[in-house]
C-alpha positions as CSV (number, residue, x, y, z in Angstrom):
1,X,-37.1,226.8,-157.9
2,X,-37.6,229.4,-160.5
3,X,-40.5,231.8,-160.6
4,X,-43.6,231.9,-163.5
5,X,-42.9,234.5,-165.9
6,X,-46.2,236.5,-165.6
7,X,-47.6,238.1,-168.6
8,X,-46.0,241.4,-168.3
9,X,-42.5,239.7,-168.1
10,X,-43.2,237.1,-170.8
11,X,-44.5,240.1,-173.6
12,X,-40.8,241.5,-172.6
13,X,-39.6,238.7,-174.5
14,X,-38.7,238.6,-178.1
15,X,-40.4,236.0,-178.8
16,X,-43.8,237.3,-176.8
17,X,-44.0,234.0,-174.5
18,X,-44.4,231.9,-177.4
19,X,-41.5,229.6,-176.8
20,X,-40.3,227.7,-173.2
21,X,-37.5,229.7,-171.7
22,X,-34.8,227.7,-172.3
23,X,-36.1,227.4,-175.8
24,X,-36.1,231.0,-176.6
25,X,-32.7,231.9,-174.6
26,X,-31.2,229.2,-177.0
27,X,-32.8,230.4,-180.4
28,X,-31.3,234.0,-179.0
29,X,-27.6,232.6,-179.0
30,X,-28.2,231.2,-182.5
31,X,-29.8,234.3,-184.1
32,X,-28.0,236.9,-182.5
33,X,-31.0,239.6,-181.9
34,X,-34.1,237.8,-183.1
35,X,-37.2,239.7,-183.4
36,X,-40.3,238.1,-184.0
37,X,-42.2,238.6,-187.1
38,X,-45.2,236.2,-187.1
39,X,-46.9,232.9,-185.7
40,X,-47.7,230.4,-187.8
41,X,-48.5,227.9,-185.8
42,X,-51.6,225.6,-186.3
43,X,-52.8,225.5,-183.0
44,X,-54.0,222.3,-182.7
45,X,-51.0,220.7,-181.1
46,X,-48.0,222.2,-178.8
47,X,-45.9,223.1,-182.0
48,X,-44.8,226.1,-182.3
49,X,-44.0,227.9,-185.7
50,X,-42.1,231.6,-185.8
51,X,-41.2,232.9,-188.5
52,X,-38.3,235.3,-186.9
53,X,-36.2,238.3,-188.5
54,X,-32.2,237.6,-187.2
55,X,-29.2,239.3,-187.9
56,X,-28.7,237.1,-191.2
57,X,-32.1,237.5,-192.9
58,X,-35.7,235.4,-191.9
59,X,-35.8,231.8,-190.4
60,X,-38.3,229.8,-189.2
61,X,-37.6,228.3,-185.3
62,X,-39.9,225.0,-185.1
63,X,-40.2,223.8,-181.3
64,X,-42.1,221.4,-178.8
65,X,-43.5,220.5,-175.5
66,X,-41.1,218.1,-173.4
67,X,-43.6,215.4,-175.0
68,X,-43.8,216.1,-178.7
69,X,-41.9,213.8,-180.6
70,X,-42.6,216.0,-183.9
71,X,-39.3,218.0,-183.7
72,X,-37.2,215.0,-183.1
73,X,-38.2,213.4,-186.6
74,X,-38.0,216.8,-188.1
75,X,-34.2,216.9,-187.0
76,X,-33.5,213.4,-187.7
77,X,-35.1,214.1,-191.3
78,X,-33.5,216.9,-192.2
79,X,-29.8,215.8,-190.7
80,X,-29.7,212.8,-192.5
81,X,-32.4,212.7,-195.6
82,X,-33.3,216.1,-196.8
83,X,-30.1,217.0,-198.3
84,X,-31.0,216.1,-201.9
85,X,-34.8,218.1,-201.8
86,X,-32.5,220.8,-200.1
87,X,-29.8,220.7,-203.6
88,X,-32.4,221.0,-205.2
89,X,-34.2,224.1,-204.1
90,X,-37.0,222.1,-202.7
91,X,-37.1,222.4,-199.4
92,X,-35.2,224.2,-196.2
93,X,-31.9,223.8,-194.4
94,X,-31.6,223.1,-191.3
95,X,-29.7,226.2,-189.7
96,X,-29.5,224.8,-186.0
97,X,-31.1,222.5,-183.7
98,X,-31.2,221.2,-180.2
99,X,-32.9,218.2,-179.8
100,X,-32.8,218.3,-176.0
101,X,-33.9,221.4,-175.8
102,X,-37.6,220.1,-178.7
103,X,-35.9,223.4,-181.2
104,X,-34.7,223.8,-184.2
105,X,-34.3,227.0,-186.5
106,X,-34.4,226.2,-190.7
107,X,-34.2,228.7,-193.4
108,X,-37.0,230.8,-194.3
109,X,-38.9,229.8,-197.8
110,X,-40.4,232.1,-199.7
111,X,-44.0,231.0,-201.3
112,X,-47.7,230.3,-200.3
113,X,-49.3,227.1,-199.4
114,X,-50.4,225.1,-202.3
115,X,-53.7,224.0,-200.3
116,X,-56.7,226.4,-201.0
117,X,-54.9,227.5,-204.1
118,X,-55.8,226.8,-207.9
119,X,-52.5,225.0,-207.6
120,X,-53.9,222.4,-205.7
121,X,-56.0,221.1,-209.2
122,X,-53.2,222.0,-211.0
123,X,-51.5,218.7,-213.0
124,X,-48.0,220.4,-213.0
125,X,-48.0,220.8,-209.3
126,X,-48.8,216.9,-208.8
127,X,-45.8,216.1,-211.2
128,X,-43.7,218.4,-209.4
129,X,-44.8,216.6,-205.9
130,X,-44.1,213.3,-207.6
131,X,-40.3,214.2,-208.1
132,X,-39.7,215.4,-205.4
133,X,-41.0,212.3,-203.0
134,X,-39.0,210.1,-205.3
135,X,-36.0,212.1,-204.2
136,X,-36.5,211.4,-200.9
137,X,-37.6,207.6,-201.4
138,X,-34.9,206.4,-203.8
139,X,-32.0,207.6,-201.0
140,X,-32.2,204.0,-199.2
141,X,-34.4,201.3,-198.9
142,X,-34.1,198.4,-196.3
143,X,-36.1,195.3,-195.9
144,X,-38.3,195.0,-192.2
145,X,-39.5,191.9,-191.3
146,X,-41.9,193.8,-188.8
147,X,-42.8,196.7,-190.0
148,X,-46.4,195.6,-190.8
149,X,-46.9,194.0,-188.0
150,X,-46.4,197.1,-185.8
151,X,-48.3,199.4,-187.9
152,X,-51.2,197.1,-187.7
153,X,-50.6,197.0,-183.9
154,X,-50.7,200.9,-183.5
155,X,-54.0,200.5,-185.8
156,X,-55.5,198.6,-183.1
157,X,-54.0,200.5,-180.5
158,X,-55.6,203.8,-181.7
159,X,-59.1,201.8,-181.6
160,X,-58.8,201.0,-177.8
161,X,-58.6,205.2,-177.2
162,X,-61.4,207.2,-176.8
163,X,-63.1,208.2,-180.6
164,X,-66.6,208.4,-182.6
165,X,-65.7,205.9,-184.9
166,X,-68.9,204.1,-185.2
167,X,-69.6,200.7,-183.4
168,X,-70.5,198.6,-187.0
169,X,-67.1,200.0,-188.3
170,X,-64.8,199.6,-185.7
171,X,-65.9,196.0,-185.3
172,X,-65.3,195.5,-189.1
173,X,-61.8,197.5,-188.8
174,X,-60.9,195.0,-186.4
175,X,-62.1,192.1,-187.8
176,X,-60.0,193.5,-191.0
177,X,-57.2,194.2,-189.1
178,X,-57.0,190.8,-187.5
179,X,-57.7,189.0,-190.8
180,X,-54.5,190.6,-192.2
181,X,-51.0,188.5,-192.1
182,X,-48.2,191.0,-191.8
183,X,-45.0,190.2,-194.6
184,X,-41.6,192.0,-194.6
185,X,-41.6,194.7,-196.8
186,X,-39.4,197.5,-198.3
187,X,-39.3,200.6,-196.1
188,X,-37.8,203.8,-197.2
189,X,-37.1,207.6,-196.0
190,X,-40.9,208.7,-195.9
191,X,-42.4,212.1,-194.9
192,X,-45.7,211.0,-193.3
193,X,-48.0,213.8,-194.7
194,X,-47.3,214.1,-198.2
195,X,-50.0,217.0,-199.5
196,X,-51.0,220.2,-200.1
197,X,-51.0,221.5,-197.1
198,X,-47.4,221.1,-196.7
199,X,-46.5,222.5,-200.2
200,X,-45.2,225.7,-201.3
201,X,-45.2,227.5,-204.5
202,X,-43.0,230.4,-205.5
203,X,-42.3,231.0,-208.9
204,X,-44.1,228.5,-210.3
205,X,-41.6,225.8,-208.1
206,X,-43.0,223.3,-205.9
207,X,-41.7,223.4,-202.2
208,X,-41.9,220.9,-199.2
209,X,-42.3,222.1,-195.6
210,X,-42.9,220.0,-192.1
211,X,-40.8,216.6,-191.7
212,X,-42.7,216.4,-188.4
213,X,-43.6,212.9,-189.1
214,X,-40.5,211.5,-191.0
215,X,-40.0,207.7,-190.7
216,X,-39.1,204.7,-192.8
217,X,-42.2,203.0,-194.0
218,X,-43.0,201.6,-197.3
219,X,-43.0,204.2,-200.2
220,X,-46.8,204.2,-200.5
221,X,-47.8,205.4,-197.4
222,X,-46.8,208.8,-198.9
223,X,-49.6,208.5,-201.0
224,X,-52.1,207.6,-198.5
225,X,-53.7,211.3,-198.3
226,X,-53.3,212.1,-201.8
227,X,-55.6,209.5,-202.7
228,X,-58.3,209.9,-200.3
229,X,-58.4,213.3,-200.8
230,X,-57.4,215.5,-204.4
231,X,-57.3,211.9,-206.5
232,X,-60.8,211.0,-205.8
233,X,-62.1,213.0,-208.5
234,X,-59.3,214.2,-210.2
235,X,-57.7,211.3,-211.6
236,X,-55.2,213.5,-213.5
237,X,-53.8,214.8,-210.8
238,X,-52.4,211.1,-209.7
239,X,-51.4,209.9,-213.2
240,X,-49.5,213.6,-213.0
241,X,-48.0,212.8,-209.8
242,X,-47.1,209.1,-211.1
243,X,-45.8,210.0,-213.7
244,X,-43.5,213.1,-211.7
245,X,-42.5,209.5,-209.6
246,X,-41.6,207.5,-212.2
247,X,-43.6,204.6,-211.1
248,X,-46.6,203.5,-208.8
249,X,-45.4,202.3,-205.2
250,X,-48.9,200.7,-204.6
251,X,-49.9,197.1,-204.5
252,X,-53.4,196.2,-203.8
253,X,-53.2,193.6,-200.9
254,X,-51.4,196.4,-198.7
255,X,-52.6,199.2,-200.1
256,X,-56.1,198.5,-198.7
257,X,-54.5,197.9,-195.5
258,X,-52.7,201.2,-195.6
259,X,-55.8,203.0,-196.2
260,X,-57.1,201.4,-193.1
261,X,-55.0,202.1,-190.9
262,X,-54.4,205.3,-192.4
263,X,-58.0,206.7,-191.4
264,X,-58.0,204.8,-188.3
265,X,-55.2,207.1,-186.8
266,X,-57.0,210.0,-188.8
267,X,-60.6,209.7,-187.2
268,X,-59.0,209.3,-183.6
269,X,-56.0,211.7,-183.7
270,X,-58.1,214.4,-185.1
271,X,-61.2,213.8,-182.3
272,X,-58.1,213.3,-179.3
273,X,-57.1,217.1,-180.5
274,X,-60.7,218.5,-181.5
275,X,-60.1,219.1,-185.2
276,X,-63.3,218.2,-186.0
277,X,-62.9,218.7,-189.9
278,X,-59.8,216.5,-190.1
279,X,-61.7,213.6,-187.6
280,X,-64.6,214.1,-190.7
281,X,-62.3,213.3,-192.8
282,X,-61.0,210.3,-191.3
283,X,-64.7,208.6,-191.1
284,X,-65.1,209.4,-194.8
285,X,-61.3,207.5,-195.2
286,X,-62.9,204.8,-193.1
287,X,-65.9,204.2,-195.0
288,X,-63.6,204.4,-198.2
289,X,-61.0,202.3,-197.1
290,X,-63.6,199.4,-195.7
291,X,-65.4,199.3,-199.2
292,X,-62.1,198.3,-200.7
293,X,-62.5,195.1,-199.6
Protein backbone atom coordinates (compact mmCIF):
# COMPACT_ATOMS: atom_id res chain seq x y z
CA UNK A 1 0.00 0.00 0.00
CA UNK A 2 1.31 3.31 -1.19
CA UNK A 3 1.60 6.42 0.86
CA UNK A 4 -0.65 10.02 0.33
CA UNK A 5 1.39 12.42 -1.37
CA UNK A 6 1.20 15.31 1.19
CA UNK A 7 1.04 18.83 -0.08
CA UNK A 8 4.65 19.48 0.00
CA UNK A 9 5.30 16.39 -2.25
CA UNK A 10 2.32 16.96 -4.53
CA UNK A 11 3.48 20.92 -5.34
CA UNK A 12 6.91 18.95 -6.36
CA UNK A 13 5.02 17.84 -9.20
CA UNK A 14 4.75 19.33 -12.51
CA UNK A 15 1.59 19.33 -12.71
CA UNK A 16 1.00 20.85 -8.93
CA UNK A 17 -1.30 17.82 -7.68
CA UNK A 18 -3.66 18.53 -10.23
CA UNK A 19 -3.75 15.20 -11.88
CA UNK A 20 -3.96 11.33 -10.16
CA UNK A 21 -0.45 9.92 -10.04
CA UNK A 22 -0.60 7.57 -12.57
CA UNK A 23 -2.25 10.22 -14.68
CA UNK A 24 0.47 12.69 -14.53
CA UNK A 25 3.48 9.98 -14.69
CA UNK A 26 1.71 9.03 -18.02
CA UNK A 27 1.16 12.54 -19.53
CA UNK A 28 5.19 12.89 -18.52
CA UNK A 29 6.13 9.92 -20.84
CA UNK A 30 4.06 11.52 -23.59
CA UNK A 31 5.33 15.14 -23.34
CA UNK A 32 8.66 14.55 -22.48
CA UNK A 33 9.22 17.58 -19.72
CA UNK A 34 5.81 19.02 -19.29
CA UNK A 35 5.43 22.14 -17.36
CA UNK A 36 2.38 23.41 -16.46
CA UNK A 37 1.06 26.66 -17.67
CA UNK A 38 -2.59 27.05 -16.46
CA UNK A 39 -5.87 25.40 -15.12
CA UNK A 40 -8.77 25.67 -16.91
CA UNK A 41 -10.86 23.60 -15.38
CA UNK A 42 -14.50 24.47 -14.56
CA UNK A 43 -14.74 23.18 -11.30
CA UNK A 44 -17.90 21.91 -11.02
CA UNK A 45 -17.12 18.32 -11.85
CA UNK A 46 -13.80 16.03 -11.40
CA UNK A 47 -12.51 17.15 -14.95
CA UNK A 48 -9.47 18.35 -15.12
CA UNK A 49 -8.20 20.88 -17.94
CA UNK A 50 -4.24 21.84 -18.25
CA UNK A 51 -3.20 23.60 -20.60
CA UNK A 52 0.71 22.39 -20.49
CA UNK A 53 4.01 23.70 -22.28
CA UNK A 54 5.95 20.22 -23.65
CA UNK A 55 8.87 19.75 -25.55
CA UNK A 56 6.82 20.10 -28.94
CA UNK A 57 4.90 23.37 -28.29
CA UNK A 58 1.35 23.72 -25.88
CA UNK A 59 -1.33 20.94 -25.46
CA UNK A 60 -4.14 20.59 -23.52
CA UNK A 61 -4.23 17.06 -21.09
CA UNK A 62 -8.12 16.45 -20.36
CA UNK A 63 -8.52 13.75 -17.45
CA UNK A 64 -11.09 12.13 -14.98
CA UNK A 65 -11.97 10.51 -11.74
CA UNK A 66 -12.12 6.51 -11.96
CA UNK A 67 -15.99 7.46 -12.42
CA UNK A 68 -16.28 10.09 -15.09
CA UNK A 69 -17.36 8.76 -18.19
CA UNK A 70 -16.66 12.32 -19.85
CA UNK A 71 -13.08 11.39 -21.18
CA UNK A 72 -14.24 8.13 -22.55
CA UNK A 73 -16.67 9.79 -25.09
CA UNK A 74 -14.18 12.50 -25.60
CA UNK A 75 -11.74 9.67 -26.91
CA UNK A 76 -14.18 7.71 -28.59
CA UNK A 77 -15.28 11.10 -30.43
CA UNK A 78 -12.27 12.24 -31.46
CA UNK A 79 -10.75 8.64 -32.60
CA UNK A 80 -13.48 7.91 -34.78
CA UNK A 81 -15.63 11.22 -35.70
CA UNK A 82 -13.69 14.34 -35.34
CA UNK A 83 -11.36 13.85 -38.20
CA UNK A 84 -13.33 15.96 -40.71
CA UNK A 85 -13.88 19.28 -38.08
CA UNK A 86 -10.01 18.46 -37.46
CA UNK A 87 -9.28 18.77 -41.73
CA UNK A 88 -10.79 21.48 -41.50
CA UNK A 89 -9.13 23.66 -38.93
CA UNK A 90 -12.09 23.40 -36.61
CA UNK A 91 -11.31 21.65 -33.85
CA UNK A 92 -8.17 19.70 -32.07
CA UNK A 93 -6.31 16.47 -32.57
CA UNK A 94 -6.05 14.05 -30.45
CA UNK A 95 -2.25 13.76 -29.56
CA UNK A 96 -2.47 10.73 -27.09
CA UNK A 97 -4.83 8.99 -24.85
CA UNK A 98 -5.25 6.35 -22.36
CA UNK A 99 -8.56 5.44 -21.65
CA UNK A 100 -7.70 3.22 -18.74
CA UNK A 101 -5.78 5.51 -17.24
CA UNK A 102 -9.46 8.66 -17.70
CA UNK A 103 -6.38 10.97 -19.94
CA UNK A 104 -5.94 12.17 -22.89
CA UNK A 105 -3.61 15.07 -24.26
CA UNK A 106 -5.07 17.10 -27.71
CA UNK A 107 -3.45 20.01 -29.35
CA UNK A 108 -3.61 23.32 -28.02
CA UNK A 109 -6.13 25.97 -29.98
CA UNK A 110 -5.52 29.25 -30.14
CA UNK A 111 -8.71 31.61 -29.59
CA UNK A 112 -11.19 32.86 -26.85
CA UNK A 113 -14.49 31.56 -25.92
CA UNK A 114 -17.26 32.77 -28.06
CA UNK A 115 -19.63 32.95 -24.77
CA UNK A 116 -19.55 36.46 -23.13
CA UNK A 117 -18.23 37.75 -26.34
CA UNK A 118 -20.07 40.11 -28.98
CA UNK A 119 -19.50 36.97 -31.04
CA UNK A 120 -22.05 35.27 -29.36
CA UNK A 121 -24.96 37.80 -31.22
CA UNK A 122 -23.01 37.70 -34.02
CA UNK A 123 -25.03 36.02 -37.28
CA UNK A 124 -21.72 34.89 -38.91
CA UNK A 125 -20.63 32.92 -35.91
CA UNK A 126 -24.16 30.98 -35.89
CA UNK A 127 -23.43 30.11 -39.66
CA UNK A 128 -20.08 29.13 -38.95
CA UNK A 129 -21.52 26.77 -35.94
CA UNK A 130 -24.10 25.48 -38.43
CA UNK A 131 -21.31 23.99 -40.80
CA UNK A 132 -19.43 22.77 -38.74
CA UNK A 133 -22.26 20.33 -36.75
CA UNK A 134 -23.25 19.34 -40.22
CA UNK A 135 -19.75 18.03 -40.63
CA UNK A 136 -20.02 16.04 -37.84
CA UNK A 137 -23.79 14.88 -38.46
CA UNK A 138 -23.61 13.95 -42.16
CA UNK A 139 -20.56 11.29 -41.29
CA UNK A 140 -23.13 8.35 -40.58
CA UNK A 141 -26.50 7.91 -39.66
CA UNK A 142 -28.18 4.65 -38.38
CA UNK A 143 -31.73 3.82 -37.63
CA UNK A 144 -32.46 2.90 -33.54
CA UNK A 145 -35.52 1.28 -32.83
CA UNK A 146 -34.91 2.30 -29.03
CA UNK A 147 -33.34 5.18 -28.87
CA UNK A 148 -36.40 7.14 -27.71
CA UNK A 149 -37.38 4.93 -25.52
CA UNK A 150 -34.22 5.13 -23.36
CA UNK A 151 -33.86 8.73 -23.46
CA UNK A 152 -37.38 9.02 -22.14
CA UNK A 153 -36.40 6.43 -19.51
CA UNK A 154 -33.22 8.46 -18.35
CA UNK A 155 -35.84 11.54 -18.32
CA UNK A 156 -37.72 9.77 -15.72
CA UNK A 157 -34.87 8.42 -14.12
CA UNK A 158 -33.34 11.93 -13.41
CA UNK A 159 -36.94 12.85 -11.82
CA UNK A 160 -36.67 10.00 -9.14
CA UNK A 161 -33.13 11.93 -7.81
CA UNK A 162 -33.02 14.40 -5.49
CA UNK A 163 -33.95 18.20 -7.33
CA UNK A 164 -36.16 21.51 -6.90
CA UNK A 165 -38.03 20.96 -9.73
CA UNK A 166 -41.43 22.04 -8.57
CA UNK A 167 -44.17 19.50 -7.46
CA UNK A 168 -47.03 20.93 -10.31
CA UNK A 169 -44.29 20.46 -12.96
CA UNK A 170 -42.73 17.34 -12.27
CA UNK A 171 -46.19 15.80 -12.14
CA UNK A 172 -46.94 17.30 -15.65
CA UNK A 173 -43.32 16.18 -16.94
CA UNK A 174 -44.35 12.86 -16.13
CA UNK A 175 -47.59 12.80 -17.08
CA UNK A 176 -45.88 14.12 -20.57
CA UNK A 177 -43.33 11.80 -20.51
CA UNK A 178 -45.62 8.88 -20.10
CA UNK A 179 -48.14 10.14 -22.72
CA UNK A 180 -45.29 9.96 -25.31
CA UNK A 181 -44.96 6.66 -27.62
CA UNK A 182 -41.31 6.24 -28.50
CA UNK A 183 -40.63 5.53 -32.72
CA UNK A 184 -37.26 4.53 -34.16
CA UNK A 185 -35.46 7.32 -35.32
CA UNK A 186 -32.30 8.45 -37.14
CA UNK A 187 -29.33 8.89 -34.84
CA UNK A 188 -26.13 10.41 -35.84
CA UNK A 189 -22.50 11.41 -34.42
CA UNK A 190 -23.74 14.23 -31.99
CA UNK A 191 -21.68 16.41 -29.63
CA UNK A 192 -24.17 16.84 -26.71
CA UNK A 193 -23.47 20.58 -25.80
CA UNK A 194 -23.50 22.37 -28.96
CA UNK A 195 -22.93 26.32 -27.81
CA UNK A 196 -21.11 29.07 -27.01
CA UNK A 197 -19.49 28.09 -24.38
CA UNK A 198 -17.69 25.52 -26.17
CA UNK A 199 -16.66 27.75 -29.18
CA UNK A 200 -13.58 29.41 -30.05
CA UNK A 201 -12.77 32.24 -32.20
CA UNK A 202 -9.40 33.15 -33.66
CA UNK A 203 -9.16 35.09 -36.54
CA UNK A 204 -12.49 35.57 -37.23
CA UNK A 205 -12.71 31.27 -37.46
CA UNK A 206 -15.15 29.43 -35.51
CA UNK A 207 -13.62 26.55 -33.25
CA UNK A 208 -15.18 23.62 -31.33
CA UNK A 209 -13.79 22.43 -28.00
CA UNK A 210 -15.13 19.54 -25.31
CA UNK A 211 -16.62 16.13 -26.98
CA UNK A 212 -17.18 15.22 -23.33
CA UNK A 213 -20.68 14.20 -24.18
CA UNK A 214 -20.37 12.67 -27.68
CA UNK A 215 -23.04 10.07 -28.61
CA UNK A 216 -25.28 9.12 -31.38
CA UNK A 217 -28.66 10.69 -30.96
CA UNK A 218 -30.91 12.29 -33.48
CA UNK A 219 -29.36 15.44 -35.15
CA UNK A 220 -31.61 17.83 -33.24
CA UNK A 221 -30.60 17.38 -29.94
CA UNK A 222 -27.60 19.46 -30.94
CA UNK A 223 -29.87 22.21 -31.14
CA UNK A 224 -31.53 21.80 -27.91
CA UNK A 225 -29.40 24.65 -26.02
CA UNK A 226 -29.19 26.93 -28.88
CA UNK A 227 -32.75 27.29 -28.84
CA UNK A 228 -33.51 27.72 -25.28
CA UNK A 229 -30.98 30.06 -24.90
CA UNK A 230 -29.28 32.70 -27.84
CA UNK A 231 -32.54 31.87 -30.34
CA UNK A 232 -35.17 32.99 -27.97
CA UNK A 233 -34.77 36.52 -28.97
CA UNK A 234 -32.53 36.49 -31.60
CA UNK A 235 -34.23 34.74 -34.31
CA UNK A 236 -31.39 35.60 -36.73
CA UNK A 237 -29.04 33.88 -35.13
CA UNK A 238 -30.95 30.40 -35.85
CA UNK A 239 -31.99 31.13 -39.41
CA UNK A 240 -27.95 31.89 -39.55
CA UNK A 241 -27.14 28.73 -38.03
CA UNK A 242 -29.79 26.93 -40.38
CA UNK A 243 -28.86 28.18 -43.05
CA UNK A 244 -24.65 27.38 -42.09
CA UNK A 245 -26.62 23.52 -41.76
CA UNK A 246 -28.16 23.43 -44.80
CA UNK A 247 -31.45 22.33 -43.44
CA UNK A 248 -33.58 22.13 -40.09
CA UNK A 249 -33.17 18.70 -38.24
CA UNK A 250 -36.36 19.51 -36.07
CA UNK A 251 -39.80 18.01 -36.22
CA UNK A 252 -42.35 19.14 -33.87
CA UNK A 253 -43.78 15.93 -32.28
CA UNK A 254 -40.12 15.19 -30.91
CA UNK A 255 -38.81 18.27 -30.75
CA UNK A 256 -41.06 19.15 -27.80
CA UNK A 257 -40.06 15.99 -26.26
CA UNK A 258 -36.37 16.81 -26.66
CA UNK A 259 -36.80 20.02 -25.01
CA UNK A 260 -38.33 18.14 -22.15
CA UNK A 261 -36.15 15.97 -21.41
CA UNK A 262 -33.46 18.28 -22.23
CA UNK A 263 -34.26 20.60 -19.14
CA UNK A 264 -35.23 17.75 -17.09
CA UNK A 265 -31.48 16.55 -17.00
CA UNK A 266 -30.53 20.38 -16.94
CA UNK A 267 -32.55 21.42 -13.68
CA UNK A 268 -31.28 18.12 -11.76
CA UNK A 269 -27.70 17.72 -13.06
CA UNK A 270 -27.00 21.34 -12.37
CA UNK A 271 -28.70 21.19 -8.55
CA UNK A 272 -26.70 17.34 -8.04
CA UNK A 273 -23.43 19.58 -8.71
CA UNK A 274 -24.49 23.11 -7.16
CA UNK A 275 -24.38 25.15 -10.27
CA UNK A 276 -27.08 27.07 -9.29
CA UNK A 277 -27.21 29.34 -12.51
CA UNK A 278 -27.25 26.44 -14.93
CA UNK A 279 -30.18 24.44 -12.49
CA UNK A 280 -31.96 28.25 -13.15
CA UNK A 281 -31.70 27.61 -16.31
CA UNK A 282 -33.07 24.39 -16.51
CA UNK A 283 -36.48 25.46 -14.62
CA UNK A 284 -36.76 28.28 -17.22
CA UNK A 285 -36.16 25.18 -20.07
CA UNK A 286 -38.87 23.39 -18.10
CA UNK A 287 -41.42 25.95 -18.05
CA UNK A 288 -40.53 26.61 -21.82
CA UNK A 289 -40.61 23.25 -22.89
CA UNK A 290 -44.11 22.38 -20.98
CA UNK A 291 -45.85 25.38 -22.71
CA UNK A 292 -45.08 23.76 -26.01
CA UNK A 293 -47.68 21.53 -25.63
Amino acid sequence: MGQALGATQLDDRWDGGLLGPEQASIAERWLESPQLVADLSWGITDTKVLRVQSAAGQVIIKAGGPENHHLAREIKAHRAYTRPLVEDGRSARLLHADPGANVLVMEYLEGRLVEGTEAEHETGIYAQAGEALRLLHRQESRADDTYEARATAKALSWLDRKHRIDPAVEQEARRRLAEYRPAPVDVVPTHGDWQPRNWLLHRGELRVIDFGRFDFRPAATDLCRLAVQQWREHPALEQAFLDGYGEDPRSSPVWRVDLLREAIGTAVWAYLVGDEAFEDQGHRMLRGALDCW
